[in-house]
C-alpha positions as CSV (number, residue, x, y, z in Angstrom):
1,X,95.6,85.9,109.1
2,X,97.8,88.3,106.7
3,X,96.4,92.0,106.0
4,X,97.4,94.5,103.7
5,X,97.1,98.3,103.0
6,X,97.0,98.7,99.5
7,X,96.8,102.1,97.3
8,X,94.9,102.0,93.4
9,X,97.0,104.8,91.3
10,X,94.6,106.2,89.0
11,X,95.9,106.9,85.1
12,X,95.6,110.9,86.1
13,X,98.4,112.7,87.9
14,X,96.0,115.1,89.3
15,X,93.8,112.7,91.2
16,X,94.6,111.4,94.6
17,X,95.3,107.6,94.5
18,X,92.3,105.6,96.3
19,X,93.6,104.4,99.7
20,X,91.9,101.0,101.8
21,X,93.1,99.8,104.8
22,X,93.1,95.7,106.6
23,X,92.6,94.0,103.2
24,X,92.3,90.1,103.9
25,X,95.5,88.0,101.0
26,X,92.5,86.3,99.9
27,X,91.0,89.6,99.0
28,X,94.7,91.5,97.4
29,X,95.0,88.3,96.0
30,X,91.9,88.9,93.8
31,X,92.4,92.5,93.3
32,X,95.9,91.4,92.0
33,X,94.0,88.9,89.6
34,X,91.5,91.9,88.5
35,X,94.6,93.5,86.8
36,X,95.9,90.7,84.9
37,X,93.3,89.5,83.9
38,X,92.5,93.4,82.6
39,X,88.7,92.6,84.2
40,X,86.6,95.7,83.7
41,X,85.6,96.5,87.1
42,X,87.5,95.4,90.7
43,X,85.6,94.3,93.7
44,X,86.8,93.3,97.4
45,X,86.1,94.0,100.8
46,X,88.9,96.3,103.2
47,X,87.7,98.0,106.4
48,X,86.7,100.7,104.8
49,X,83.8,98.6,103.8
50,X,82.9,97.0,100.2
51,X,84.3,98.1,97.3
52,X,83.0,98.4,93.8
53,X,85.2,100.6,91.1
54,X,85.7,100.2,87.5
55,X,89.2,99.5,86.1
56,X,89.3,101.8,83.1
57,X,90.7,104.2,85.5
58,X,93.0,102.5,87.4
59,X,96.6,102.0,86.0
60,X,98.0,100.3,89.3
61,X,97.8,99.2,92.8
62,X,100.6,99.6,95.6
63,X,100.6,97.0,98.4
64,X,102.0,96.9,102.2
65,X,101.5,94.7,105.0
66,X,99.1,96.1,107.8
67,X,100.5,96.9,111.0
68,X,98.1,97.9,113.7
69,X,98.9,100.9,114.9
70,X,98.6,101.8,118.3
71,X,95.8,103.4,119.6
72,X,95.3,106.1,122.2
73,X,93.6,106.0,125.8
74,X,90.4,107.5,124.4
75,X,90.3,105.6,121.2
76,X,90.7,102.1,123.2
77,X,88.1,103.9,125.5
78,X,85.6,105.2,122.8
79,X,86.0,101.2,121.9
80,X,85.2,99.7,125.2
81,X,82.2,101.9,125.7
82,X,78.9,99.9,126.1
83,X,75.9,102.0,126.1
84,X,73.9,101.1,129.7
85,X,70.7,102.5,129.3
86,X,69.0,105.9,127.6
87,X,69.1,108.7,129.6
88,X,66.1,111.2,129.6
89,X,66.6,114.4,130.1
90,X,63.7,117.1,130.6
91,X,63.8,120.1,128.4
92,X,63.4,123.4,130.5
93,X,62.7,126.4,127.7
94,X,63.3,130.1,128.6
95,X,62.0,133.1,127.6
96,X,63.9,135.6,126.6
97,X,63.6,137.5,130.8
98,X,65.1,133.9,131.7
99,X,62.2,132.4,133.5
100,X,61.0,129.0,132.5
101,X,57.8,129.1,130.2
């Protein structure tokens, strides 16, 4: 399956262009579609979650293939965690001479 990294340039030059990453063709294909058919609003899905944002704002969109990048030791890590079980804890307060109250 094809994903791309596409980038909405907004009609202001002092607004940062909207960014969204792993876009499915089907999906650019649409977004493509949205222009040309100068549809009010634009709607698809990237990994960033869904996406709802009205045209009237929008002048463009920039597109690039996705490339995975590659991840670190503690991001694969972070991704591989499973949580086992809660862990309970008991909660000791001090006073302010440092015994336990």
């Amino acid at each position: 399956m094809s994903y791309y990294d596409i980038e909405l340039i907004d009609v202001s030059e002092n607004i940062e262009n909207f960014k969204f990453h792993k876009i499915k063709k089907e999906e650019l294909d649409k977004i493509i579609n949205f222009f040309k058919e100068d549809k009010p609003y634009l709607e698809f899905t990237a990994e960033e979650g869904a996406v709802i944002l009205k045209t009237a704002h929008i002048r463009g969109v920039m597109y690039q293939k996705y490339e995975e990048k590659e991840k670190t030791v503690l991001q694969e890590n972070m991704e591989a965690a499973e949580e086992v079980s809660k862990i309970k804890l008991k909660k000791t307060v001090f006073n302010s001479t440092g015994e336990p109250q």
